[in-house]
C-alpha positions as CSV (number, residue, x, y, z in Angstrom):
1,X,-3.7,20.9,-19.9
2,X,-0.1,21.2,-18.4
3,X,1.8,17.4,-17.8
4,X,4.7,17.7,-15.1
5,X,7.6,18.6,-16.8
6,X,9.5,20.3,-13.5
7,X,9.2,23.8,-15.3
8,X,8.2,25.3,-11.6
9,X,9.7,23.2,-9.6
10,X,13.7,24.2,-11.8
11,X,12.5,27.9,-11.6
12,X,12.0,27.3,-7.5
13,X,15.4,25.2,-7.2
14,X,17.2,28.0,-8.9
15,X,15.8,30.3,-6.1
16,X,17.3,29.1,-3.8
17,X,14.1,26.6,-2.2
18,X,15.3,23.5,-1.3
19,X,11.9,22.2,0.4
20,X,9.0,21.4,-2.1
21,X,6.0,19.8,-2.2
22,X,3.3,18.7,-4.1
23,X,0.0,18.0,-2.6
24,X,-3.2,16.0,-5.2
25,X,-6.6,15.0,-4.0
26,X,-8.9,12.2,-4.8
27,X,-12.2,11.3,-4.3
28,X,-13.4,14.5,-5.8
29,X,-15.4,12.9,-8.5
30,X,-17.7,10.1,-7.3
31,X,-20.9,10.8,-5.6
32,X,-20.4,8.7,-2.1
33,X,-16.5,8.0,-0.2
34,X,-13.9,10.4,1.4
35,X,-12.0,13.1,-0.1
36,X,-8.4,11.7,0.4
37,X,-5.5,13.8,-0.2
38,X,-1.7,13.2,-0.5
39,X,1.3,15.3,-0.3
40,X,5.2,14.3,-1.2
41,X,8.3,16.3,-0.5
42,X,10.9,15.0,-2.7
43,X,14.9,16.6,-2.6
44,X,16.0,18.3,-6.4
45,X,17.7,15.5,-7.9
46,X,15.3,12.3,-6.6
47,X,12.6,14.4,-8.3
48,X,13.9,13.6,-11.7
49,X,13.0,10.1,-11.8
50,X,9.4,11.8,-12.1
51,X,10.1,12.4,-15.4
52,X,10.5,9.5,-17.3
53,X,7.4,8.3,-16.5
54,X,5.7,10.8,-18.3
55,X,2.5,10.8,-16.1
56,X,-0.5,12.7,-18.3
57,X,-3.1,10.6,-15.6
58,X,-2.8,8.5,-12.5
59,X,-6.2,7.1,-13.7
60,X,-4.4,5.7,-16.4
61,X,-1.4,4.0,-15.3
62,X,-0.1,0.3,-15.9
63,X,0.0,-1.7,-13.0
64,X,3.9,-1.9,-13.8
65,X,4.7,1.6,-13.5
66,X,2.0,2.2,-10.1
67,X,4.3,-0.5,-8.2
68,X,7.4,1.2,-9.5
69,X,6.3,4.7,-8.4
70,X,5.2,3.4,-4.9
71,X,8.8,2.0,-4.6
72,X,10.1,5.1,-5.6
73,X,8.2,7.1,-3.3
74,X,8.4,4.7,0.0
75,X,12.1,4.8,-0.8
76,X,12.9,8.3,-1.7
77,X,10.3,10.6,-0.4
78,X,11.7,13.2,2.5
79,X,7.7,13.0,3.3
80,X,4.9,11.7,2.3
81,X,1.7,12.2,4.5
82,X,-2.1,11.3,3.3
83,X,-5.7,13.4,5.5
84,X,-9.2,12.0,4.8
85,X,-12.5,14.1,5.1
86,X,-15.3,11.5,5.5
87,X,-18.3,12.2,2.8
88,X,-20.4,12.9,6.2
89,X,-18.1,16.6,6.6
90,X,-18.6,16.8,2.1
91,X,-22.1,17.2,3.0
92,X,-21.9,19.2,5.6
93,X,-19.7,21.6,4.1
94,X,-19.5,20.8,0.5
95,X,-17.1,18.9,-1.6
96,X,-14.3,21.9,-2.4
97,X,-13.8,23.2,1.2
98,X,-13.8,19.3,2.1
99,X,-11.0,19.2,-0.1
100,X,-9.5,22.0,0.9
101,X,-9.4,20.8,4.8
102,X,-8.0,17.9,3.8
103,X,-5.3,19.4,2.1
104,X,-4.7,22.0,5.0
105,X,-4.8,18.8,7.3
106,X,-1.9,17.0,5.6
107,X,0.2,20.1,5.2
108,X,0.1,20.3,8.8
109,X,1.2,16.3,9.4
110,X,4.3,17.2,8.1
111,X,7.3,17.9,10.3
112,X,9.5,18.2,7.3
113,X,10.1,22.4,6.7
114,X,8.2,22.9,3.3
115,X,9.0,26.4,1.4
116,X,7.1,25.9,-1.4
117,X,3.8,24.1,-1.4
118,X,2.7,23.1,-5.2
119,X,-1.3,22.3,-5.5
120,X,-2.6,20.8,-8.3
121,X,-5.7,23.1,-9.4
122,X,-6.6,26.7,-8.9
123,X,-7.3,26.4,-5.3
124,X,-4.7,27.6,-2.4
125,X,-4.1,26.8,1.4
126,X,-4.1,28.8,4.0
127,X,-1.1,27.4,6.2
């Protein structure tokens, strides 16, 4: 399993993209709810902070360090946007491409110019 560690995100910087973002889902797991899915555009050096938190899984943070992080991200974020797919479309069209209109719904909330678009997973977006 790969942690963040800003490996890609140094290798993009260095090429000259100044416009990153990440995008994560969740609801993927239980059997009833939404798919929800986030997406953050940080700048290179705000980024960073990420690090010393040493996030392995969200699941499994303190209460301590989600409040911090929300701070972080409500104060430092470029963008942060969120989509929901109700479970009624997941059953209509099954739980992957659910997630993967949700994701292609909150890349297209954002306003901010994005040059690189990091997913968590194997899956891509068509933009």
């Amino acid at each position: 399993m790969n942690y963040p560690n800003l490996k890609e995100e140094k290798a993009l910087f260095k090429k000259g993209f100044k416009y990153i973002a990440g995008i994560d889902e969740v609801g993927r797991g239980p059997l009833a709810g939404p798919v929800v899915v986030g997406i953050v555009v940080f700048d290179k050096q705000k980024l960073k902070r990420w690090l010393k938190f040493n996030i392995k899984d969200s699941k499994k943070l303190s209460s301590a360090k989600r409040i911090k992080i929300k701070q972080i991200i409500k104060e430092e974020a470029i963008k942060v946007k969120t989509s929901l797919v109700s479970e009624k479309i997941i059953d209509k069209i099954n739980i992957r491409q659910a997630t993967l209109l949700a994701m292609k719904k909150c890349y297209q909330k954002l306003s901010t110019k994005v040059e690189f678009l990091l997913i968590d997973g194997k899956d891509t977006i068509k933009t």
